[in-house]
DOSETOR-825188 format. One line per field, with one value per residue (C-alpha): residue in three letters; residue number from 0; y, z, x; chain. Coordinates in nm, 3 decimals. Layout:
BEGIN
aa = [ALA, ...]
i = [NUM, ...]
north = [Y, ...]
up = [Z, ...]
east = [X, ...]
ch = [A, ...]
END
This chain:
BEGIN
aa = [UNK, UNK, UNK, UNK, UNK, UNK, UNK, UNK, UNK, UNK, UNK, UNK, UNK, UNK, UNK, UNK, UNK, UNK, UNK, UNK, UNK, UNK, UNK, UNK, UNK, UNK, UNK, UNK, UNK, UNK, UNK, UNK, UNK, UNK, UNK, UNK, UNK, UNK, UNK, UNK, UNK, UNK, UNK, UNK, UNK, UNK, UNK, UNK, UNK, UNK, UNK, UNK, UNK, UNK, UNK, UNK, UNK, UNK, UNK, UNK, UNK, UNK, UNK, UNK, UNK, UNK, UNK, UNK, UNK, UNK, UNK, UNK, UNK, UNK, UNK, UNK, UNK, UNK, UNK, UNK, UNK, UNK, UNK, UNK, UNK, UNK, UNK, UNK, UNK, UNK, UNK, UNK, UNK, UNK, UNK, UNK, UNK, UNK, UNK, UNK, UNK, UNK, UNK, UNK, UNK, UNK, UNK, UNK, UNK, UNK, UNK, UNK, UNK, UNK, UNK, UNK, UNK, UNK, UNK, UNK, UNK, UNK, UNK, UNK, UNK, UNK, UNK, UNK, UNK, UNK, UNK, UNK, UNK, UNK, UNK, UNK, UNK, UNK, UNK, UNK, UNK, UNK, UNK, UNK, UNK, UNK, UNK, UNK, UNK, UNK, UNK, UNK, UNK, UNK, UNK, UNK, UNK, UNK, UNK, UNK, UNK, UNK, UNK, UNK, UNK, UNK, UNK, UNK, UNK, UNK, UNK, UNK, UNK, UNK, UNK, UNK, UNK, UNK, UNK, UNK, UNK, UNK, UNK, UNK, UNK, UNK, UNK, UNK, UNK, UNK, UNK, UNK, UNK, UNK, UNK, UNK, UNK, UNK, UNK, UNK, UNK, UNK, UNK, UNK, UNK, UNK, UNK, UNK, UNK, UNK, UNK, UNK, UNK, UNK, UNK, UNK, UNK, UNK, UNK, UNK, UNK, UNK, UNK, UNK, UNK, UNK, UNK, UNK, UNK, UNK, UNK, UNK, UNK, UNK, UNK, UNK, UNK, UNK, UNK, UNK, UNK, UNK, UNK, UNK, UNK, UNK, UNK, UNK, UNK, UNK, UNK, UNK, UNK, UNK, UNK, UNK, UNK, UNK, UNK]
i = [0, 1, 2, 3, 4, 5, 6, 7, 8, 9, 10, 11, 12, 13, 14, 15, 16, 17, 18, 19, 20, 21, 22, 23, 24, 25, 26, 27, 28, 29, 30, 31, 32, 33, 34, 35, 36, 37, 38, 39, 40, 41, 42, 43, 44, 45, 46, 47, 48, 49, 50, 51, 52, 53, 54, 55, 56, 57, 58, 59, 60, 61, 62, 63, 64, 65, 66, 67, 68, 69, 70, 71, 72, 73, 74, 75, 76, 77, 78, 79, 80, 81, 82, 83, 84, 85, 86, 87, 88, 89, 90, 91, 92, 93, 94, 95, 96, 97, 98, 99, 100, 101, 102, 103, 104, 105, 106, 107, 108, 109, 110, 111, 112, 113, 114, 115, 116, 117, 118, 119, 120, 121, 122, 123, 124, 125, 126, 127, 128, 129, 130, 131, 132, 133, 134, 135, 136, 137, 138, 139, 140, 141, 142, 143, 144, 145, 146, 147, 148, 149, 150, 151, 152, 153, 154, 155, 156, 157, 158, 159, 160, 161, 162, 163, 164, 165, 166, 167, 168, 169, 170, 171, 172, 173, 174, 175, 176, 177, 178, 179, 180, 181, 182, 183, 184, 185, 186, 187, 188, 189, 190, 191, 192, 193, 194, 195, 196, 197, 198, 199, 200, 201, 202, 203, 204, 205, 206, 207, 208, 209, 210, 211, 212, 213, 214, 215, 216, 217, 218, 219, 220, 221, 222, 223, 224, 225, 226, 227, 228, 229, 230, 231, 232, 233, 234, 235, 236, 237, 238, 239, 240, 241, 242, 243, 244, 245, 246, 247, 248, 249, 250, 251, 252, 253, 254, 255, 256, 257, 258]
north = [-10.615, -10.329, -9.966, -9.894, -9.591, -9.330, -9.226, -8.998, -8.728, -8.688, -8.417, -8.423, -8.044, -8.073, -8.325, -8.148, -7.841, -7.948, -8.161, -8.550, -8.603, -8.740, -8.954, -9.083, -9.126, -9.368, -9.578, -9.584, -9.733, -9.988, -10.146, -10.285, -9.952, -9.969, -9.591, -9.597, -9.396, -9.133, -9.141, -9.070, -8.766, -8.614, -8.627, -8.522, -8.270, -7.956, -8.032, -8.008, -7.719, -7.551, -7.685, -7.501, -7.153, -7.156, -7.355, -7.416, -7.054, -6.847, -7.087, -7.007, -6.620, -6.602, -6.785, -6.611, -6.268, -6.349, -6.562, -6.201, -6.025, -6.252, -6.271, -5.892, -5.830, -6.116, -5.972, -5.629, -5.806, -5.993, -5.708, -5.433, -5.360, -5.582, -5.285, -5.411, -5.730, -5.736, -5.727, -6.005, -6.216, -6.114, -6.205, -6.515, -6.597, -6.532, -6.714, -7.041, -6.994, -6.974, -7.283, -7.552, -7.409, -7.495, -7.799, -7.971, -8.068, -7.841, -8.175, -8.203, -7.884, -7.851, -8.151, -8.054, -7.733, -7.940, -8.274, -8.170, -7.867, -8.006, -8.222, -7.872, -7.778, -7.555, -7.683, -7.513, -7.545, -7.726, -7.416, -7.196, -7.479, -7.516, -7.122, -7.146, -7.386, -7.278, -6.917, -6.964, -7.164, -6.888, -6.678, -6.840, -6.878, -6.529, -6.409, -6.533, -6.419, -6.071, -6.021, -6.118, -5.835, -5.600, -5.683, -5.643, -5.270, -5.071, -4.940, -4.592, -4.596, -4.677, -4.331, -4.114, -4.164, -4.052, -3.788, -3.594, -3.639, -3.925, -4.247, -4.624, -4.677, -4.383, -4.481, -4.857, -4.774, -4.473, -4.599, -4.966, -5.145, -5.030, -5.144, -5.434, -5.541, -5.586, -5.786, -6.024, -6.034, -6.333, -6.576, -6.480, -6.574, -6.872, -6.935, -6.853, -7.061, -7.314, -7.248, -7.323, -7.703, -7.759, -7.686, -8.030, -8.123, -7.931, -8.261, -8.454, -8.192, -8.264, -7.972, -8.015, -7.875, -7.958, -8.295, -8.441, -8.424, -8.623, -8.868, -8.866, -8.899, -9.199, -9.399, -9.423, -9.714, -9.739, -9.644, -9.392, -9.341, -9.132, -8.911, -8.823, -8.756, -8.506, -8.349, -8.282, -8.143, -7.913, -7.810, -7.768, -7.524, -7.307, -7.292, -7.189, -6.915, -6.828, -6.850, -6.564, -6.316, -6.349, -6.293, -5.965, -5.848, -5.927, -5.676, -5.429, -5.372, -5.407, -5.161, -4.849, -5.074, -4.953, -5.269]
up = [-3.850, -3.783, -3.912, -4.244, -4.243, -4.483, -4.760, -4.962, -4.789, -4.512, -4.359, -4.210, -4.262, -4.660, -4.621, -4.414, -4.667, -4.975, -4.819, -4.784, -4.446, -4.486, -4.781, -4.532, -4.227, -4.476, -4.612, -4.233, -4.044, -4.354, -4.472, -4.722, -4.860, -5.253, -5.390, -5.692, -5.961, -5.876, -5.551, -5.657, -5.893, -5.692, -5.350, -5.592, -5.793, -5.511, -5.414, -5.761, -5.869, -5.498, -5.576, -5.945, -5.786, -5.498, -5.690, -6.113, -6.142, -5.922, -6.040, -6.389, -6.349, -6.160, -6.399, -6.699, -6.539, -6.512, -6.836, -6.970, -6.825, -6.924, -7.280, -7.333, -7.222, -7.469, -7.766, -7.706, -7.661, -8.013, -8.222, -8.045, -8.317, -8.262, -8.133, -7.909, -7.828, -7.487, -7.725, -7.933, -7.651, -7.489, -7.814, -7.829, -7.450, -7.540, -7.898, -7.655, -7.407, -7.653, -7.824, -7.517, -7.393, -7.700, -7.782, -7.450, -7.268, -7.014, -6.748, -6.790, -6.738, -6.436, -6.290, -6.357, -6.133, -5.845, -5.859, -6.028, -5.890, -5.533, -5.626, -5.668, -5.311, -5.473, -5.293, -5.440, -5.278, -5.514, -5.578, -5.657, -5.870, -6.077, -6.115, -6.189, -6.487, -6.578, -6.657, -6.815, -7.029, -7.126, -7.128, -7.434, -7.626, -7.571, -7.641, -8.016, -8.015, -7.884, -8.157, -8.410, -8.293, -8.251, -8.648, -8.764, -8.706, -9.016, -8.936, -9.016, -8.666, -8.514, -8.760, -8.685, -8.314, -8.344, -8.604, -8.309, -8.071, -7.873, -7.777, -7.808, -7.511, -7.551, -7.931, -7.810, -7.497, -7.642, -8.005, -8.070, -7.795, -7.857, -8.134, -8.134, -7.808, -8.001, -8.268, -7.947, -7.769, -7.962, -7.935, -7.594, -7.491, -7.653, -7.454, -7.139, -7.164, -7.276, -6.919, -6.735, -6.894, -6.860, -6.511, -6.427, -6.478, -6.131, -5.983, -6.064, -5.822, -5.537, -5.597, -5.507, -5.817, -5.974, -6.197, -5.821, -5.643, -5.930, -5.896, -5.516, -5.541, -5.825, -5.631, -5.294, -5.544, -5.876, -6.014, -6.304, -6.563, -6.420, -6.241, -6.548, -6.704, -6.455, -6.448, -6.794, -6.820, -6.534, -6.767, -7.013, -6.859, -6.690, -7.057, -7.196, -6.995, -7.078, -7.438, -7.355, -7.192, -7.513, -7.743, -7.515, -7.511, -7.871, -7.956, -7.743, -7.866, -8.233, -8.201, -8.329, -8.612, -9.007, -9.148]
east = [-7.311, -7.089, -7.155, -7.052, -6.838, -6.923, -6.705, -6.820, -6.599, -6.317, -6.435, -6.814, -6.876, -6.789, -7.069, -7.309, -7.239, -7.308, -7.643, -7.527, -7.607, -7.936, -7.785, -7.506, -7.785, -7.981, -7.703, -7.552, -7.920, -7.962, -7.647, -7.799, -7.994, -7.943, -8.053, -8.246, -8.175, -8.451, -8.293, -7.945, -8.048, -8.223, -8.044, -7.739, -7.943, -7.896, -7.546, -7.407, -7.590, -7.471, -7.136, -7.098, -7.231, -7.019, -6.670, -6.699, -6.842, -6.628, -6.301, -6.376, -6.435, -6.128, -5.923, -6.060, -5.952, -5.634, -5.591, -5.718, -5.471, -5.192, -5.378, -5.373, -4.990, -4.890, -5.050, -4.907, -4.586, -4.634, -4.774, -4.553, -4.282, -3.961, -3.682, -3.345, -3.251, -3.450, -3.785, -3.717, -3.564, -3.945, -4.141, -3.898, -4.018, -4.371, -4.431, -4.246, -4.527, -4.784, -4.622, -4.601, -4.965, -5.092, -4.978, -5.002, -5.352, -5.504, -5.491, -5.115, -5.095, -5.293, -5.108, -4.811, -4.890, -5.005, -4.837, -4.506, -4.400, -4.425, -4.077, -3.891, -4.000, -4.293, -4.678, -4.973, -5.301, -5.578, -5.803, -5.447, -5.317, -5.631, -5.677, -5.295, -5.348, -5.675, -5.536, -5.223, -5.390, -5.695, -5.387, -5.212, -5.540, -5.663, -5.385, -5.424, -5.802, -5.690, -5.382, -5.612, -5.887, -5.591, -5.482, -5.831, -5.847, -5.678, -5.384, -5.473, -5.642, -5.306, -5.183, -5.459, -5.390, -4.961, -5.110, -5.287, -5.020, -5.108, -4.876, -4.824, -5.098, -5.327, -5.399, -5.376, -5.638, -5.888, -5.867, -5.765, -5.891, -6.291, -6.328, -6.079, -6.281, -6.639, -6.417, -6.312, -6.668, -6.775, -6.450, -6.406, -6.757, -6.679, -6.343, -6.517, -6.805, -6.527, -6.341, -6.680, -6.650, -6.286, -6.361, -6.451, -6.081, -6.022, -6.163, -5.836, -5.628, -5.930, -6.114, -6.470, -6.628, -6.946, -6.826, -6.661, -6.945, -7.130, -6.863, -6.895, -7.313, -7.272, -6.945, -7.261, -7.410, -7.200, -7.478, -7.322, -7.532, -7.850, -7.573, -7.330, -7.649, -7.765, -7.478, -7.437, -7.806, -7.673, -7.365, -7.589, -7.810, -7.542, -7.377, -7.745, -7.739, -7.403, -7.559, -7.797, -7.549, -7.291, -7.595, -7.660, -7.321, -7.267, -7.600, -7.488, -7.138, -7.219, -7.548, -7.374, -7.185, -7.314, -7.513]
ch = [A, A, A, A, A, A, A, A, A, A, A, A, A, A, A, A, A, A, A, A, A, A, A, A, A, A, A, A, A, A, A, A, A, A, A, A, A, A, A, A, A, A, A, A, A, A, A, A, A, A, A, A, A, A, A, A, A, A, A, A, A, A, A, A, A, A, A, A, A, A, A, A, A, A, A, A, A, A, A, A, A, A, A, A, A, A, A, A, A, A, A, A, A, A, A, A, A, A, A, A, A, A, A, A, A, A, A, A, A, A, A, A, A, A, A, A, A, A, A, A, A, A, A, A, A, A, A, A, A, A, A, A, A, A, A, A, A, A, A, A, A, A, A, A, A, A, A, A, A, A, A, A, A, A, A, A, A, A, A, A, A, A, A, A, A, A, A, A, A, A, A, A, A, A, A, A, A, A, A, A, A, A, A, A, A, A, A, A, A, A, A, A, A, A, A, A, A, A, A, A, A, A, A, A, A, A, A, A, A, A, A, A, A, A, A, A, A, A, A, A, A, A, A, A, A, A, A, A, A, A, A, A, A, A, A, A, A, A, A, A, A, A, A, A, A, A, A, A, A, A, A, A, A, A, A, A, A, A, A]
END
């Protein structure tokens, strides 16, 4: 009987990286080596926690930066007071934005940047693409979450600020965004450890996050069930921890708040 050729990856050093060439050694001496369960979870246990440090974590932060940054310029745009036509045609732009974000899913979206654009001549690498999607997406919601925070502070704040001299952006910055910020801690934390999840829809544009190599470790012996579960224990931990820091951050920025 021939050798079986290994599938599990293309390349050999993605599979000596994240730790399947023992797995592949096994299945390629004994054709007819069936893992158990135990087997699979825990020769797949290391490689998916190594693959959401080093790929779900670092996509997410990156993504949520940037959907931040594209959050916070489209709120100013939509609570910024509507003067000349090149403002509204802006807000018109941005309430659009918000509009098709929202009401389309974050996989369309993220296929659409990878497999759609390439048939206008535009190719986007899978990690790009994925941070592409990922972001405008955070962008659109924050954006909502970050208007709302801006609204909640009185607008005397916003008069107190002109009344001593200071501008649009120094009231915004020394002023608005403090406290509007503590406001946002708490939805934000809540979008980010949101992002984390979603980040197992990166698999469908090949990226090698944490949910693709559980699909990898359970396709070795269709064996699915033991895996999926593993990996969503894993989910779940990294999100308890998540937990913990927005409980932190939320005690921290509300400590000089009157009860």
């Amino acid at each position: 009987m021939g050798r079986i050729r290994p599938f599990i990856f293309k390349s050999p050093s993605k599979r000596e990286i994240l730790g399947f060439s023992d797995v592949k050694r096994s299945t390629s001496l004994n054709p007819l080596y069936d893992p158990s369960s135990v087997d699979l979870v825990l020769s797949g246990f290391w490689p998916m926690v190594q693959a959401a440090f080093l790929v779900s974590i670092p996509l997410a932060i990156a993504s949520f930066i940037i959907g931040m940054l594209i959050a916070v310029a489209v709120a100013l745009v939509r609570i910024s007071p509507a003067t000349g036509f090149f403002h509204r045609l802006l807000l018109w732009l941005v309430k659009g934005y918000i509009s098709i974000i929202r009401g389309t899913p974050m996989l369309v979206q993220i296929c659409i940047v990878f497999y759609g654009l390439p048939a206008i001549g535009i190719f986007i690498d899978p990690i790009p693409a994925a941070i592409i999607g990922f972001s405008l997406n955070i962008g659109a919601y924050g954006s909502e979450t970050i208007r709302a925070a801006i609204s909640s502070v009185p607008k005397g704040q916003w008069e107190a600020g002109y009344t001593i001299g200071m501008t649009y952006m120094q009231t915004f910055r020394r002023i608005i965004a403090p406290q509007a910020f503590r406001v946002a801690v708490p939805p934000l934390s809540n979008t980010f450890i949101g992002l984390f999840k979603d980040t197992s829809l990166a698999s469908v544009v090949t990226v090698t996050e944490m949910f693709r190599v559980a699909q990898q470790v359970a396709n070795m012996s269709y064996d699915f069930l033991p895996v999926y579960i593993e990996a969503g224990l894993i989910y779940w931990c990294f999100c308890w921890v998540l937990f913990l820091i927005q409980a932190r951050l939320e005690v921290r920025f509300n400590r000089f708040v009157a009860k």
